[in-house]
Each structure stands twice: as structure tokens, then as C-alpha cells.
KEPAZA-943952 format. One line per field, with one value per residue (C-alpha): chain; x, y, z. Coordinates in nm, 3 decimals, padded with zeros to 5 digits. Example, Ala and Ser with C-alpha at 12.3 -4.5 7.8 and 13.67 -1.06 7.14 Angstrom:
2
cadena <- [A|A]
X <- [01.230|01.367]
Y <- [-00.450|-00.106]
Z <- [00.780|00.714]
***
This chain:
441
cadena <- [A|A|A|A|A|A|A|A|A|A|A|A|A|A|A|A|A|A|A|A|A|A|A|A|A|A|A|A|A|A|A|A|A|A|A|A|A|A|A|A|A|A|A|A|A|A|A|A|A|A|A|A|A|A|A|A|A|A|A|A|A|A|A|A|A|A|A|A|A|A|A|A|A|A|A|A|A|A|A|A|A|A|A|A|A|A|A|A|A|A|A|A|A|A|A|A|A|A|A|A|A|A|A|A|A|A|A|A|A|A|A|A|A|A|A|A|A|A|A|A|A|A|A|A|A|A|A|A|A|A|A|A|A|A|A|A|A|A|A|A|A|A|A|A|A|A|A|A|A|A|A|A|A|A|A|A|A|A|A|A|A|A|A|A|A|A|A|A|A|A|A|A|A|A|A|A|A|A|A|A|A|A|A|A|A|A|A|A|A|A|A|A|A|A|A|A|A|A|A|A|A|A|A|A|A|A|A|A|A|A|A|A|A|A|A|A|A|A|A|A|A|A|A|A|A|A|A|A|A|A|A|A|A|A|A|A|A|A|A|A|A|A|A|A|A|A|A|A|A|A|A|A|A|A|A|A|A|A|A|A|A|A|A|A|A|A|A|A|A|A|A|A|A|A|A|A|A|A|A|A|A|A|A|A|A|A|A|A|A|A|A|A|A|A|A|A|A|A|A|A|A|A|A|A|A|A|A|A|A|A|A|A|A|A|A|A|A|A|A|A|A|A|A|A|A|A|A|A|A|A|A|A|A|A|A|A|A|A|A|A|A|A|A|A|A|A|A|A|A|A|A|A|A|A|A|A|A|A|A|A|A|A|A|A|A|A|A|A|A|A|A|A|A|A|A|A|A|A|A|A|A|A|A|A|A|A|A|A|A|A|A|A|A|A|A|A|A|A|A|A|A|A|A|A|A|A|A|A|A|A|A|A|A|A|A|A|A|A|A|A|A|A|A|A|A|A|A|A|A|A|A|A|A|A|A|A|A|A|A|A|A]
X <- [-00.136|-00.387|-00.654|-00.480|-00.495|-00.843|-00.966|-00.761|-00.873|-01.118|-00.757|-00.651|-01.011|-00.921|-00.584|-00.726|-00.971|-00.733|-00.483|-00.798|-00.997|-00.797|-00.481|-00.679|-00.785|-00.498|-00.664|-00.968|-00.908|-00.719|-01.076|-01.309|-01.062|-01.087|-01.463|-01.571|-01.273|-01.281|-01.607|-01.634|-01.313|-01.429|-01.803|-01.637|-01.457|-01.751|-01.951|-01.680|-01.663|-01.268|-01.052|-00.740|-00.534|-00.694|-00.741|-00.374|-00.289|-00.561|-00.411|-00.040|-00.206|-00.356|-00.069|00.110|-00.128|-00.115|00.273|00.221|00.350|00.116|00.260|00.281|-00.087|-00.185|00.020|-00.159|-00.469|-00.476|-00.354|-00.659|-00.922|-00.747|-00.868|-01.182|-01.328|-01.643|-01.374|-01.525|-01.249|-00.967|-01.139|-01.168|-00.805|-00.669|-00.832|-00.707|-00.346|-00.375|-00.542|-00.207|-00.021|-00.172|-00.330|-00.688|-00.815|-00.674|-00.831|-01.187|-01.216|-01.142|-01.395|-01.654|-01.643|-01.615|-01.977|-02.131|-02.069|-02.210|-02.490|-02.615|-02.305|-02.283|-01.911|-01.823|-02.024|-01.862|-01.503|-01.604|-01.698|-01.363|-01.186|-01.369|-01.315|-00.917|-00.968|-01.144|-01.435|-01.662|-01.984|-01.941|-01.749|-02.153|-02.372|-02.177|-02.204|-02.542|-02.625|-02.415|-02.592|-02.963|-02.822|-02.708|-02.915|-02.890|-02.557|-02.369|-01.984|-01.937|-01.634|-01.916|-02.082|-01.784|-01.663|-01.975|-01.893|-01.569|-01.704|-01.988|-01.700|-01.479|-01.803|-01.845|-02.153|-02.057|-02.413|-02.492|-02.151|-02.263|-02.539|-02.381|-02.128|-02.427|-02.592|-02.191|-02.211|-02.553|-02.509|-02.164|-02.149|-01.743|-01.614|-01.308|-01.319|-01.689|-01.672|-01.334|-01.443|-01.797|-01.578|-01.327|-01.624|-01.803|-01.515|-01.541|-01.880|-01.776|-01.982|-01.729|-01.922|-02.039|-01.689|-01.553|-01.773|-01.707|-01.312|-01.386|-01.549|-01.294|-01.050|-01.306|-01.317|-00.922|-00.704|-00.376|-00.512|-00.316|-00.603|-00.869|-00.619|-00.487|-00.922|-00.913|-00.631|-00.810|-01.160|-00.907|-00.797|-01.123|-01.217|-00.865|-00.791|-00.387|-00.225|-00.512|-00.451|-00.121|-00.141|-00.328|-00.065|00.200|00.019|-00.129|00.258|00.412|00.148|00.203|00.511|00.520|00.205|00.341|-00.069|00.047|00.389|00.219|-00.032|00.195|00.458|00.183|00.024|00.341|00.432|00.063|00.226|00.547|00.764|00.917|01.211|00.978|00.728|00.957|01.139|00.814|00.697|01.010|00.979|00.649|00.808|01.016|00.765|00.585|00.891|00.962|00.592|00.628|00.924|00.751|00.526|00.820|00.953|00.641|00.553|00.948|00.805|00.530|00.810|00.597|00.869|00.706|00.528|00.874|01.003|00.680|00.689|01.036|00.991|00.741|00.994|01.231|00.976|00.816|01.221|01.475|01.725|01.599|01.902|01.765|01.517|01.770|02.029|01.678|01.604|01.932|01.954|01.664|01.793|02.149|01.955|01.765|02.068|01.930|02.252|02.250|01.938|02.089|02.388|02.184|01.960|02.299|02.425|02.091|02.143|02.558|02.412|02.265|02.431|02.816|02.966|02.743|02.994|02.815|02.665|03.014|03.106|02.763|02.865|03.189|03.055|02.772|03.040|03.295|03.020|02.950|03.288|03.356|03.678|03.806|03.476|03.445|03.782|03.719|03.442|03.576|03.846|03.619|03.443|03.736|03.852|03.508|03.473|03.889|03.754|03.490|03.605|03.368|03.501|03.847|03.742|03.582|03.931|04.145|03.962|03.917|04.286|04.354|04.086|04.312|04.646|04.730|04.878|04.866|05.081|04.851|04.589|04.751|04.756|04.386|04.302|04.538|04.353|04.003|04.101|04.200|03.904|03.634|03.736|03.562|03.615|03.579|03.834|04.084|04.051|04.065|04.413|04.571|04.472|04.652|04.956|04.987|04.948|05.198|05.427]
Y <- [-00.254|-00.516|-00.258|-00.071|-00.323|-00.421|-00.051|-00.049|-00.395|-00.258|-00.166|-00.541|-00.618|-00.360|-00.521|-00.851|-00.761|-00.625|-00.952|-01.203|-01.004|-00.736|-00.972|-01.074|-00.783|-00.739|-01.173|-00.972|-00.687|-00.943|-01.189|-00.909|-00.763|-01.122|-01.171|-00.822|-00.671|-00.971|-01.002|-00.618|-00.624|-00.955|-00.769|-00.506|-00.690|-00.891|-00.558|-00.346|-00.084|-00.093|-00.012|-00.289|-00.066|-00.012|-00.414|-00.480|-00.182|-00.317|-00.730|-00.542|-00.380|-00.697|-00.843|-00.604|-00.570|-00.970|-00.944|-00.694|-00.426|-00.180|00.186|00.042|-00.101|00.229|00.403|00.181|00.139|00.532|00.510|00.273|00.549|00.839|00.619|00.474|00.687|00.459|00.150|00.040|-00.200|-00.014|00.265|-00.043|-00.178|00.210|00.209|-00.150|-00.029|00.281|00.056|-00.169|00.126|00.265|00.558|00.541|00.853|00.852|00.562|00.638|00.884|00.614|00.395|00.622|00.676|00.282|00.306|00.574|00.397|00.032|00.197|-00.152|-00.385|-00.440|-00.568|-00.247|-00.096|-00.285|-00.205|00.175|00.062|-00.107|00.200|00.468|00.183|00.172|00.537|00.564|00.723|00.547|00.640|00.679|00.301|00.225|00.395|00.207|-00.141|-00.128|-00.018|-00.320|-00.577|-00.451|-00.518|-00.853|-00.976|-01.385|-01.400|-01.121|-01.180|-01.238|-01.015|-00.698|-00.807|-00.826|-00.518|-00.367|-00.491|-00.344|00.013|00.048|-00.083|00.212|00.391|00.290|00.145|-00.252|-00.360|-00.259|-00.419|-00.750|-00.780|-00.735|-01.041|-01.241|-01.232|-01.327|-01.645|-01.739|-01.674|-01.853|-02.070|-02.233|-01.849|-01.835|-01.484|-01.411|-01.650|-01.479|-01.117|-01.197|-01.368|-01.046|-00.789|-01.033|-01.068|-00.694|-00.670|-00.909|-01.160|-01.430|-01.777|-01.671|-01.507|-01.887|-02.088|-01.865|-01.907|-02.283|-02.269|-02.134|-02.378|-02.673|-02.519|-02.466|-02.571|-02.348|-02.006|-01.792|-01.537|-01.775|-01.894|-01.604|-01.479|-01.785|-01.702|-01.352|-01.518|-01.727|-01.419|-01.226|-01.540|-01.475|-01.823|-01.699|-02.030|-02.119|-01.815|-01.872|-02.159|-02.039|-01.720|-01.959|-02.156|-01.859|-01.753|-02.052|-02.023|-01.683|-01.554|-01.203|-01.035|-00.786|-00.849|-01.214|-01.130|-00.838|-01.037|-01.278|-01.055|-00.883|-01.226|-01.340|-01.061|-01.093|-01.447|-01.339|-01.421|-01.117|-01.232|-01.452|-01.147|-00.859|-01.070|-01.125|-00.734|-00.629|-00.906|-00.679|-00.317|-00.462|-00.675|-00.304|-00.125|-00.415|-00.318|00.041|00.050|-00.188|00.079|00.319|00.164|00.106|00.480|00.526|00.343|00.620|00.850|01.000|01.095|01.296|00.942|00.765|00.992|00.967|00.603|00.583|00.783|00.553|00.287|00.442|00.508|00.187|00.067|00.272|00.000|-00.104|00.006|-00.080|00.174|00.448|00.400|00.438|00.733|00.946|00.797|01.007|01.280|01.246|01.208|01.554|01.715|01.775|01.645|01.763|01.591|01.260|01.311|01.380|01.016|00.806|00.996|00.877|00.514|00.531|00.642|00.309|00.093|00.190|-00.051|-00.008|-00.010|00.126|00.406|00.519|00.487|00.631|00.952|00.959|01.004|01.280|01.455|01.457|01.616|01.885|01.952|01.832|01.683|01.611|01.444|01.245|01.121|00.998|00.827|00.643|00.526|00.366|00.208|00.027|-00.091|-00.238|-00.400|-00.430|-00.577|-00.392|-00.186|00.080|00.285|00.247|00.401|00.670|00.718|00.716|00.964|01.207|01.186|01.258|01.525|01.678|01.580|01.465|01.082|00.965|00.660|00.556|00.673|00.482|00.156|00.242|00.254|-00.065|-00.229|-00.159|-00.237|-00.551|-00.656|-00.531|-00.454|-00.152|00.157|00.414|00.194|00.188|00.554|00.622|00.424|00.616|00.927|00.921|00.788|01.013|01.281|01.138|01.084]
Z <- [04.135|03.987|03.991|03.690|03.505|03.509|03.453|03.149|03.076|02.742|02.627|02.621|02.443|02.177|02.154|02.124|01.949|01.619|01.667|01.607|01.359|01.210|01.151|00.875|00.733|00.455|00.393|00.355|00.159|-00.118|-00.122|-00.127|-00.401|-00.614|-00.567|-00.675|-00.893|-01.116|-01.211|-01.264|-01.496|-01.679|-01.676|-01.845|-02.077|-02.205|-02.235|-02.426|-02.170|-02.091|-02.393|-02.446|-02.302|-02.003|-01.968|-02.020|-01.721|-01.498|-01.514|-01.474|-01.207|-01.017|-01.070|-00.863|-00.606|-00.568|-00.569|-00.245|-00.487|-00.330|-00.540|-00.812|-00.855|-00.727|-00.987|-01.264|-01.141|-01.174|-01.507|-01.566|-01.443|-01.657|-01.956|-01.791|-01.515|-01.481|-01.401|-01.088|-01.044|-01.069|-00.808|-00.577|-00.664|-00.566|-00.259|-00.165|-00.263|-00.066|00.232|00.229|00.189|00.534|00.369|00.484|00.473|00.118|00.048|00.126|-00.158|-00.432|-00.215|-00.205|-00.580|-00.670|-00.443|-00.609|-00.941|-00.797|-00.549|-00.473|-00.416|-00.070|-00.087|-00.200|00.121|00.380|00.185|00.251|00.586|00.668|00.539|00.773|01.019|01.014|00.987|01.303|01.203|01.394|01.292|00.922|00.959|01.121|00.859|00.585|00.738|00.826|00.496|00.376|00.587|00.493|00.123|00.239|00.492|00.496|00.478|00.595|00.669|01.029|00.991|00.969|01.283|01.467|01.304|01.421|01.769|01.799|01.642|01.959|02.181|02.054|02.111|02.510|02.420|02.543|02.589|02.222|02.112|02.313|02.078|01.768|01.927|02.033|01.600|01.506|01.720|01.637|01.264|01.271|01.551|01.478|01.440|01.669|01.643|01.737|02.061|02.185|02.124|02.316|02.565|02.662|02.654|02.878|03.077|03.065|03.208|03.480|03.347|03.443|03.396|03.023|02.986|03.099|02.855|02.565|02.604|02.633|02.341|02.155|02.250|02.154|01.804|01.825|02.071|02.003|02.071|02.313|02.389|02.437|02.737|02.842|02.877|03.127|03.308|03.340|03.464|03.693|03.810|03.894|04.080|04.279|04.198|04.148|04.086|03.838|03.626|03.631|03.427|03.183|03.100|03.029|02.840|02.661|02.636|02.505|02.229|02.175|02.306|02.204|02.300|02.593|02.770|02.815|03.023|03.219|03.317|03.453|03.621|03.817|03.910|03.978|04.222|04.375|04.491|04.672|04.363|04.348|04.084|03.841|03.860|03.745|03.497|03.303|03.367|03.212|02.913|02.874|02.860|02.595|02.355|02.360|02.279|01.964|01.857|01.872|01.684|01.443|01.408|01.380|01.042|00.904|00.940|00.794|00.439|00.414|00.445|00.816|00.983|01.235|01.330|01.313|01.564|01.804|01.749|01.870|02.168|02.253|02.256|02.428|02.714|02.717|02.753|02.815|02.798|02.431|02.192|01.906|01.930|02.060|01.766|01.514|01.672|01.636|01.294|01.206|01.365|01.225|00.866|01.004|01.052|01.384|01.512|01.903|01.952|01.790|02.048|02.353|02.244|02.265|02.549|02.726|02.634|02.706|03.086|03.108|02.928|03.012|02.760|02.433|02.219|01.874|02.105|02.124|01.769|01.679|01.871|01.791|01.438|01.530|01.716|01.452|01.208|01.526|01.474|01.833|01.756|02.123|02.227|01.872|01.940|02.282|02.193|01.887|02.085|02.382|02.095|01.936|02.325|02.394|02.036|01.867|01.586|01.468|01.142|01.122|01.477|01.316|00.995|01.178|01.353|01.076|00.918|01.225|01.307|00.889|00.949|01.228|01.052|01.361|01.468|01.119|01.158|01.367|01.093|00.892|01.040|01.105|00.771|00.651|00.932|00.805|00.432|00.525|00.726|00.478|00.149|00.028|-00.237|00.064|00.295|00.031|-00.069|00.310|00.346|00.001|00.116|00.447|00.269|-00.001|00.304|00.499|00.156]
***
């Protein structure tokens, strides 16, 4: 069982890897976006080269992009570039905005042309760099960076090295990644994040004593992070020291409670000591943290309007935890919204197998039943919904209007509908409850 997990350990570095650097990268983006946007725009300002109007767009424009308005800074910093194309600025401030947006490989054209404009601004460079980075083009993401050190060679970032680092990880080359680790920590000796990533590929390499003293180290420079603990608990581990690494994972966890690693780690530790209970409680913990991020994922694809990646996402999910509902009722939404309506019944079918009483799975197919015309079923359903949950209004609504539908029971309708009105006052409630008694008058 354990042996799993160390093969895919390089996973958990990667993991790691984008919670301690690349949590910061939108921090990132924003200060490389201050220190080099504003002293092109105020550049251009002093030199005459942006028309008024294209200065007023461009501050409406950062003011958006500062406000986490991401479409519409892109939306005026293109405006800016149909008046100015040589705006070097508001090329950089479209590829930020597509960058937040989650549009990399649209961003890298903007990029690219903000670099051919400023061939010697090494900011600009390791923006590029980023881009290809988040992209996953590895090797362009390389070329770019080490372009961008050579042009800034006494005081490159430490954020490049270690993006360097991860890129030759991606890469399988972990020796050449080591070094890149090894300049960050030397260079910038208190960086949290250049200690722990040396520390996991170390830990990696089975180099358990470094891996040990970098983790330490970390935790000298600041106490409170999870992975730095949860890299000793791992060392702990390797050394078979089982009780040992169990400390560290729940200390790692109470720090940082929902990274799924953390709970794995534990459960199968946990089992590896006879505590059979403890150890499956904290494995399944796991299986659902994943599913939360995937679906994370899910309705962040769902603002880009991807809904082929919404629906992956949600599978996901769903496979990760079957027993996550959440997930299930997103996923024959979309369906539902896809009119792809026997798929969206056969995803709550799948959850009402598990979870016998899940109320608004009933109600949920009830209502994609009724639209498949499935009139018997749909009224089955609604019906188990309103006995497992009597005062929820929106099964009742759904009932009044099938049994109106079916000009069937409409009493009953009736009172339905009265019932619903009176609970939640809405335009479609009350139209519901004068339709069925104008029918029934």
C-alpha cells in the first residue's frame, strides 16, 4: 500500500510545489504589473507617446484590473492598443488579464508582443516565461527565464530560480532541478519557499538527513507551515519511525486542514499501525478534500464558459467520491442546462443508489423526469422528496404543477400551491396557485 505512495511521491512535490510558490503567482503578476506597467504608462506620458484618450482607458483599465475585474481591463486595455499599438503597457496589462482569466495560451501572444517592443526588460521576459510556464510549455517557459536572468544577473527574483526548478522537475531532470534549488537558497537564504521545495525533491532523492534540515529550516524561518511538517512526517516515515510521523501529519493538518496529501498520509500511516478506524476515517477525509478541489476546478472552468472541462472536472469528483453530492447535483445541472436530460437522470439515479434518503436528488429527478415527459416516475419522485424534507417548497411546487400538468388531483394541487405561496412568496408561486384555481373554477 505505502509503496504507491512513495512512487507517486514527485506528484505530492508538484502539488507542493504550486501551493508554496504558485499561490502567489496572481501576488506576482499584480507587482510585476505595478513595477513595469507604471513606469511604461507614466514614461509614455512624459514623452507624448499615448494620446489622452488612450491615458484615460489605460488608468480605467488598471483600475479594473486592480478591482480583479479581469474582462473588463482586457476589454480596455485592447481599446488602448487599437489607438496605441506601440503601448507596451497595455500589451502587458492584456496578458495579465487574460493570465487571471486562465487563458494562457491566449495570453502569451500579447506577452510576446509587449517583449518584442521592450527587447531588453527582463521583467517582461520572465512574465513571458511565467505564461509558457502555466501553459506547460516547458522548454519555451526555460529559454525565456534564462534569457531573463542573463539580463538580470545580481538580483534575479528567487521566484525564477525556483520556477526554473519546478520546470526541470516537470522535465524528470531532479538533479538539474536540485541545482537551480541549491542558487535559490544561497541567493536568498530566509526564502520559505526555496528551503521547502529543495527539501521535498531531496526527500525525493532519498536524501533524508538534508531533506530533515531543510524542513527544519523552514520552520526556524516560520513556524506555522503545514508542508514543512508534513516533509518531516514523510522523512519520519522513510526512517519507519511510524509514531514520529504521525505527529508531524497532525500537526501539518491542524495547520492546514484541507490539503487531501496531509489526510492520506495519515490514514495510510494510521492503518500501517493497526488503527484500522482512525486510518480509513482520515483516507476517506482525503477522497473528499480532492473531490472539493476538483469541483473547485469545475466552477472555475464554468466562468470561462469550458464546459467540456466542467463536465471532466466533475467526473473527477464524482470518482474521487462517489458519496460527494455536491458534485453530483453540479453535474446533472449541466446536463439538464445541455438538454442532455437522460444523462442528468442516470447522475442522480447514481447518487439516490447510495445515498437512499437524498432528498433534493429526488426532487432534482422528479424535475428532469417531468421535462422527459416521464410523468409516473416524476411523480414518484417528487413525492419521496416532500416525505423526506415536508417543508421544503420547491418539491411541492414541482408537484403542483405536474399534477396541474396532468389535470389530475388538483385539490391537492391546490393546497400544493397555497402551501408554497405561503412559505416563499414569489411571482411564479402565486401564478402557480391562480392558475390551478381558475382551472379548477
Amino acid at each position: 500500500m505505502r509503496s504507491t505512495r512513495s512512487i507517486s511521491l514527485i506528484k505530492v512535490f508538484l502539488s507542493m510545489y504550486k501551493r508554496v510558490v504558485l499561490r502567489d503567482m496572481k501576488q506576482v503578476f499584480s507587482f510585476i504589473f505595478l513595477s513595469v506597467c507604471f513606469s511604461i504608462l507614466w514614461a509614455d506620458e512624459l514623452n507624448h507617446k499615448n494620446p489622452p484618450k488612450a491615458s484615460e482607458l489605460f488608468l480605467q483599465a488598471e483600475t479594473a484590473f486592480q478591482s480583479n475585474q479581469w474582462e473588463t481591463s482586457l476589454s480596455l486595455f485592447n481599446q488602448v492598443i487599437e489607438i496605441n499599438p506601440e503601448s507596451v503597457a497595455a500589451w502587458v496589462g492584456m496578458g495579465l488579464s487574460l493570465n487571471h482569466l486562465g487563458l494562457y495560451r491566449r495570453a502569451i501572444e500579447p506577452i510576446q508582443q509587449a517583449a518584442r517592443l521592450e527587447p531588453n526588460d527582463a521583467t517582461i521576459h520572465a512574465m513571458l516565461a511565467q505564461t509558457y510556464l502555466k501553459n506547460r510549455q516547458y522548454v519555451q517557459a526555460d529559454t525565456w527565464y534564462q534569457k531573463a536572468i542573463k539580463m538580470h544577473l545580481e538580483n534575479a527574483p528567487v521566484s525564477w530560480y525556483l520556477d526554473l526548478g519546478f520546470i526541470e522537475t516537470q522535465l524528470g531532470k531532479l538533479e538539474k532541478a536540485r541545482r537551480y534549488y541549491l542558487v535559490a537558497v544561497q541567493l536568498y537564504p530566509r526564502s520559505v519557499a526555496a528551503y521547502q521545495n529543495l527539501g521535498i525533491l531531496l526527500l525525493n532523492q532519498n536524501r533524508l538527513d538534508e531533506a530533515d534540515a531543510c524542513f527544519y529550516t523552514v520552520l526556524s524561518i516560520q513556524k506555522d507551515i503545514g508542508a514543512a511538517l508534513f516533509g518531516q512526517g514523510e522523512v519520519a516515515f522513510k526512517r519507519t519511525d511510524y509514531t514520529q510521523a504521525i505527529v508531524f501529519y497532525r500537526q501539518a493538518i491542524e495547520r492546514e486542514p484541507k490539503i487531501p496529501q496531509y489526510h492520506r498520509a495519515m490514514g495510510q500511516t494510521l492503518l500501517r499501525l493497526g488503527k484500522a478506524l482512525e486510518g480509513y476515517q482520515y483516507l476517506a477525509k482525503s477522497k473528499r478534500l480532492r473531490a472539493e478541489q476538483f469541483r473547485h476546478e469545475a466552477h472555475r472552468s464554468a466562468r470561462q464558459k469550458d464546459w467540456p472541462q466542467v463536465i471532466s472536472k466533475l467526473k473527477l469528483a464524482m470518482e474521487r467520491d462517489p458519496t460527494y453530492l455536491s458534485a453530483l447535483e453540479d453535474l446533472a445541472y449541466v446536463y439538464a442546462q445541455q438538454e442532455r436530460l437522460s444523462l442528468a437522470e442516470s447522475v442522480l439515479s447514481n447518487g439516490l443508489m447510495r445515498v437512499k434518503d437524498w432528498a433534493p436528488g429526488y426532487w432534482q429527478r422528479g424535475e428532469v423526469r417531468f421535462r422527459l415527459r416521464n410523468y409516473d416516475l416524476a411523480e414518484i419522485d417528487l413525492r419521496k422528496a416532500i416525505e423526506l424534507a415536508p417543508s421544503a417548497a420547491p418539491p411541492k411546487f414541482a408537484l403542483a404543477r405536474l399534477l396541474l400538468e396532468q389535470r389530475k388531483s388538483l385539490m391537492e394541487a391546490l393546497e400544493l400551491a397555497e402551501t408554497v405561496n405561503r412559505l416563499t412568496p414569489k411571482p411564479e408561486h402565486y401564478q402557480l396557485w391562480l392558475d390551478v384555481k381558475n382551472y379548477i373554477d
